[in-house]
N, C-alpha and C positions, 0 to 999 in steps of 0.2 A: 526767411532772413530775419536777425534778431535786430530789430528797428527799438532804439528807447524815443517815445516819446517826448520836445522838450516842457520842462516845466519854467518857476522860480528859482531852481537851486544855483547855487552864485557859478559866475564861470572863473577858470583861471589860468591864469599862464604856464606853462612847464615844458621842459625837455625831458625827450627818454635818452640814455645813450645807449647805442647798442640794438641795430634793428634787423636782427634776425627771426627767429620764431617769435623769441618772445618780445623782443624790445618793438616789432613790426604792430604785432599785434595790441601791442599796450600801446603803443601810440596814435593807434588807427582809432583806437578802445576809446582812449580817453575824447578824442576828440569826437568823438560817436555822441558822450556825455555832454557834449559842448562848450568844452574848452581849448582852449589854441595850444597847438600843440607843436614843438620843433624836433623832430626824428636827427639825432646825431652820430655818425656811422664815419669809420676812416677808410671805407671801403669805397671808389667815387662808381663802381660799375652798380653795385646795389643798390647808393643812391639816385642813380639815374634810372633805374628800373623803378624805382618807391616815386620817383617826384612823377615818370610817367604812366604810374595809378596799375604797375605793374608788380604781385607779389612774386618774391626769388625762388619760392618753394609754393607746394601746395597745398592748402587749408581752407576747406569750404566756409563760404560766403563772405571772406575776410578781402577780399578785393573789391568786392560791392562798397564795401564800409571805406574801404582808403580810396577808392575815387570821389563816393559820395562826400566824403570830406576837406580832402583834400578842394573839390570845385567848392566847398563852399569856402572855400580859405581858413578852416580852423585847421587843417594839416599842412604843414613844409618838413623841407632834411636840409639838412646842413650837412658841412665837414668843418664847420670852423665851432672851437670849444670858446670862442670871443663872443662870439655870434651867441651861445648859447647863453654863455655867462650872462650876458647885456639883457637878454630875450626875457628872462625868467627865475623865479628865487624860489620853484621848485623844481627840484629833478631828479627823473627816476633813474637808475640804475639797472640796464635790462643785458648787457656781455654775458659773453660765454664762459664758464667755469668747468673745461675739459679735464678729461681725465692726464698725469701727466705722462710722459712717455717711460715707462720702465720703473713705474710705480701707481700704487691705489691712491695717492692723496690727489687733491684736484688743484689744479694749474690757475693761480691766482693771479697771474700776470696783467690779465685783460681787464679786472678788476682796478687791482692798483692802478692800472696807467692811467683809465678816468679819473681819480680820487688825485691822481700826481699833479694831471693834467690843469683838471677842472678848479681846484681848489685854489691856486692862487687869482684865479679871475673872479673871485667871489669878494666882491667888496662891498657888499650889503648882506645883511641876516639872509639866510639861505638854511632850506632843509633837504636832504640827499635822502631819499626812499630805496634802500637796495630792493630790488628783487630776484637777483640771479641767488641758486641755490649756493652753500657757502659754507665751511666749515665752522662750527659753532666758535665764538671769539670775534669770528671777522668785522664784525659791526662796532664792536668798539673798537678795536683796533686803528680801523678807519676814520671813527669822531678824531681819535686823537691826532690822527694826522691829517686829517681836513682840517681843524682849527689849528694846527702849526704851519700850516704852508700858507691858511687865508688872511689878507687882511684884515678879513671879518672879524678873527677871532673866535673868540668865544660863543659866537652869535652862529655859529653854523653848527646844525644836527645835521645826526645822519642817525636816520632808524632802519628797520628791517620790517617789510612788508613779502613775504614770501607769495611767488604764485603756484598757481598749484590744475595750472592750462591742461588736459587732456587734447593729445594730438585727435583733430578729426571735431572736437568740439572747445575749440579756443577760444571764437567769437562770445559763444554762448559762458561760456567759464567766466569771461572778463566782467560781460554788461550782467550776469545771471550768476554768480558765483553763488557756491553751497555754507561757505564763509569768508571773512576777512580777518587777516590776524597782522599787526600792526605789534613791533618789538619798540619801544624809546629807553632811553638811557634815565633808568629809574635815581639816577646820580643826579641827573641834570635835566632838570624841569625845561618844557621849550614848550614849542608850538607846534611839533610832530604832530600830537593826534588830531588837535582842531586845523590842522590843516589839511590832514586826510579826511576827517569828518565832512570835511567842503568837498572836495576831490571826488570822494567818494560818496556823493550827498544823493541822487537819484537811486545809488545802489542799496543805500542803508533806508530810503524812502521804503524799497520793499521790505523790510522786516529783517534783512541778511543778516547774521547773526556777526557781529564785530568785537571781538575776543581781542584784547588788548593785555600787552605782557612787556616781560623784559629782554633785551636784545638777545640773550640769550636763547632762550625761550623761543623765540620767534624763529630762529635759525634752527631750533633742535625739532619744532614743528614740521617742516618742510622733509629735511632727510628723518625723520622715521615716519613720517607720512611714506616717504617710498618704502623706508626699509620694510614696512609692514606689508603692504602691496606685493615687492618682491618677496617676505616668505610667504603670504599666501599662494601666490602661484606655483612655487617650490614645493609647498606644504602639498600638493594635489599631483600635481608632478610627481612626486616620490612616492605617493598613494597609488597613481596609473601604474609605475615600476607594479608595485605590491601585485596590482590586477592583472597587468600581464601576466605574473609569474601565476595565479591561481585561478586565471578564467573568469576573472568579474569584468563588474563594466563600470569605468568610473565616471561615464558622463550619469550614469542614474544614482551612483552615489554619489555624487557631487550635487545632485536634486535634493535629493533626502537629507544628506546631512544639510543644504540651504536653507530648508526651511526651519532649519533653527536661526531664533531671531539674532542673537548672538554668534552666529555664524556669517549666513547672507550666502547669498547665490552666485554674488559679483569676482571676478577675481578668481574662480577656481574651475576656469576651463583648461584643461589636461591638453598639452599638443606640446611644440618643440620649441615653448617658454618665451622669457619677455626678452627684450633689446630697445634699440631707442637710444635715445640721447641724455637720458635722466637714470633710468632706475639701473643699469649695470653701473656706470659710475659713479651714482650719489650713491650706492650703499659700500662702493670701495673706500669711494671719499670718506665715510663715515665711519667703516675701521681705521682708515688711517689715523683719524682725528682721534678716536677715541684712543689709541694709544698712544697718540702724542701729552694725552690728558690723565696716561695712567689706569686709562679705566678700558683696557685693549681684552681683558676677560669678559666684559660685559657683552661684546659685538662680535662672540666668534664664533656664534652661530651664523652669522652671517655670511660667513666661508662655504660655510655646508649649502645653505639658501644658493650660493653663485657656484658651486660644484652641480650641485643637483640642474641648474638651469644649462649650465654646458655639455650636463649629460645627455640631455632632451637631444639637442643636436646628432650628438654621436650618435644614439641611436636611432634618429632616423636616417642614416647613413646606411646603418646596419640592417633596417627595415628595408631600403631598398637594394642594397645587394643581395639580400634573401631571394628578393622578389625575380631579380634579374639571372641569378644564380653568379654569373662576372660581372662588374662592371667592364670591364676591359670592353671596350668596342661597343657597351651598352649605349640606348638613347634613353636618354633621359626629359621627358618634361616639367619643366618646374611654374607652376600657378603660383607667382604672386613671388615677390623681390622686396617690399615694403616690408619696414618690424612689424606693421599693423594697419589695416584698412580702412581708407580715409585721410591718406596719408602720402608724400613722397620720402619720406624720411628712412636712409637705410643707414644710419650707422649703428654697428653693431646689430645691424640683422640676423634674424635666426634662420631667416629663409635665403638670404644671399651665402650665408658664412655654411652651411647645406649643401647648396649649387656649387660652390667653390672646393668642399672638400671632397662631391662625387665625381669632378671635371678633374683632380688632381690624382682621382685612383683611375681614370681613362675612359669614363665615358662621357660621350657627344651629350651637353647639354643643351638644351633649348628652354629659357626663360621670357615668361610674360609677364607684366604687371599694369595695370592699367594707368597710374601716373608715377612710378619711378623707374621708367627705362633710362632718362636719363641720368639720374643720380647713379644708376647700378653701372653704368659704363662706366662713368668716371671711375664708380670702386674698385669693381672687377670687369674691366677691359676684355679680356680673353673671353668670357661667357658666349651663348650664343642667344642672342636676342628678338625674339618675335614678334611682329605686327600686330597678334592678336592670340586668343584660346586655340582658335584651331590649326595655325602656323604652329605653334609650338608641341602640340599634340603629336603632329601628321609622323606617323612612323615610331613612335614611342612604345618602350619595350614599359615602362612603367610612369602613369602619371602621378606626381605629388604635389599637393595642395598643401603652400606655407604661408599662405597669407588670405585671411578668411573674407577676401572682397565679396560682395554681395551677386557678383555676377559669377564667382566661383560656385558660393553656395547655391546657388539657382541649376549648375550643372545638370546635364542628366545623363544619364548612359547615351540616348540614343541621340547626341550631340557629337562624342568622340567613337562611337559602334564602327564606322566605317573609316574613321581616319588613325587610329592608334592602330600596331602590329600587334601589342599585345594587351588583354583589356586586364587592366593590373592599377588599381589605384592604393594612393596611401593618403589617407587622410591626415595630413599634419594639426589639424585646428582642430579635427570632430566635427565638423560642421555638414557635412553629408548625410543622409539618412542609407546607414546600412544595408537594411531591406532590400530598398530600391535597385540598388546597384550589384547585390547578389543574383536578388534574382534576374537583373538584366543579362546575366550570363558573366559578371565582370568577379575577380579578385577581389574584395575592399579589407584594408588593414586600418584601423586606426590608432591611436597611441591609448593603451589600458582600456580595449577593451576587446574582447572575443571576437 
């Protein structure tokens, strides 16, 4: 568990609005640091799950951190933005920035509402820290209508501090981050940074490197942070195609070409691609924007980057009707329902959106995951969902692995030898050792490689 010990460094007051992944964990975070902290959410069921030291989703060791805190009274939630205003003259900004419905740009609503909200209750100097990802602009945007709505005036900033959480390692992201980048309004000199510089004062003790810029900047940080992420995984993705079609293997070229330093190892494992709550729609978001700014030629590679990741899917659809020869009447078992392990998070899963399109051509699916059965019902209801590996096995004309949980990878043949019909696996992640499983007497297929 990632424990910071306390020091000297000053404590201080703030609200996050918005306590879902990320607003939960930033304010569990902060108050970890030792500062009082007020969680504000217009949801009253989630805050009654946070005030009783219960998280709404799954993220290891992040529920240690909000009870331990919470008893010692540096954590509370609210629903009241008076409460908040009265509480603290800093706040962070942690809402959701969805993709909108029947388009790539992303749905600012939840945004504005706190800035609408919140800003006329600001009647002392005050600074607004966004951190939700955002289309580049939004940060000024916002100053100018947070100092028209507040009494404050001119005395209220609003910077852009982007995060930059890995689902599965949130905790350690916030208290242990690899950097901090902090956007102020180079127009308008304030107390943005030295007020982060306290804020963030045990994190910077460690040496974290703190890259300070203009709100622009800040914001164009974040989404090509993903956009790069997501063509890397594309970039190898479309390389597996290659190796399918000619018999290589791309898990050993993805080794060799790693160890260039300039390259890296991270990011380019070959299977049925990214999903999640961030990198499908902050790189839509980010064509959007970019041609709302004219510059819509510069990001249209990034079409091909989100073709190529849809394509993953299809063909592992096409992988296992091979495998099955019909699906008609086929059983299907599906390993893992999560976009990625360590995790309950399925929107835009690559391993539910799978399930869903092999149940739609007619065969009997059976899913497991070890912590998102429930989020997958809520998604896809219809599915057929299992207690455990080997409920969902039992009778399986082909098993596939989409989500590379640590108990998947541990499999072995002679775990499913007696309980599957037909011994036929597909590896969607790669995370299986081929050998193994051939020579058990089984099928193995994986994505780009022989």
């Amino acid at each position: 568990m990632t424990e910071l010990r306390p020091t000297e460094s000053i404590s201080r007051r703030m609200t996050v609005f918005g306590t879902g992944y990320l607003g939960a964990t930033h304010a569990a975070c902060m108050a970890e640091l030792g500062h009082e902290v007020l969680g504000v959410d217009v949801d009253p069921s989630k805050l009654a799950m946070l005030e009783a030291g219960e998280v709404p989703f799954y993220e290891p060791g992040l529920e240690e951190v909000l009870r331990r805190n919470i008893a010692a009274g540096r954590l509370r939630f609210t629903s009241s933005y008076e409460e908040a205003a009265e509480f603290a003259d800093i706040h962070f900004l942690g809402v959701g920035t969805p993709q909108k419905k029947g388009e790539f740009a992303a749905d600012m609503r939840f945004v504005d509402s706190v800035v609408d909200s919140l800003a006329p209750l600001l009647t002392r100097p005050a600074v607004i820290f966004g951190k939700s990802t955002v289309p580049v602009g939004t940060a000024e945007r916002l100053g100018v209508r947070a100092r028209e709505l507040s009494p404050a005036g001119q005395d209220v900033e609003v910077a852009w501090n982007p995060e930059f959480l890995r689902e599965g390692f949130a905790v350690k992201d916030t208290l242990h981050p690899d950097r901090l980048v902090l956007g102020v309004d180079r127009n308008r000199p304030g107390r943005a940074e030295s007020v982060a510089r306290e804020v963030y004062g045990k994190i910077l003790d460690e040496g974290t490197p703190f890259v300070v810029t203009d709100l622009a900047t800040s914001e164009l940080v974040k989404a090509s942070a993903n956009a790069f992420l997501a063509t890397k995984i594309s970039f190898i993705n479309a390389i597996s195609e290659v190796c399918e079609a000619s018999g290589a293997d791309v898990t050993v070229l993805a080794d060799a070409i790693g160890h260039d330093e300039r390259i890296g190892r991270k990011f380019l494992n070959a299977g049925i691609g990214f999903g999640g709550g961030c990198l499908p729609k902050d790189i839509r978001a980010f064509m959007a924007r970019a041609g709302e700014l004219g510059a819509d030629q510069a990001l249209t590679f990034l079409r091909e980057v989100d073709n190529i990741n849809m394509r993953r899917r299809t063909r592992m659809v096409e992988l296992a009707r091979e495998a099955c020869g019909s699906l008609l009447g086929a059983r299907v078992a599906v390993l893992g329902a999560a976009f990625k392990p360590d995790s309950d998070d399925v929107r835009d899963s690559p391993a539910l959106n799978v399930a869903g399109q092999i149940q739609l051509q007619g065969a009997a699916v059976s899913v497991y995951d070890p912590k998102a059965m429930g989020n997958s019902r809520s998604l896809f209801p219809t599915l057929t969902y299992s207690a455990n590996t080997e409920e969902a096995c039992a009778g399986a004309d082909v098993v596939l692995i989409l989500t590379e949980w640590a108990e998947f990878r541990k499999l072995l043949p002679s775990d499913l030898d007696d309980i599957v019909r037909k011994k036929v696996v597909i590896d969607g992640r790669n995370c299986l050792e081929p050998a193994i499983w051939r020579d058990a007497g089984w099928t193995y297929r994986g994505l780009g490689r022989p």
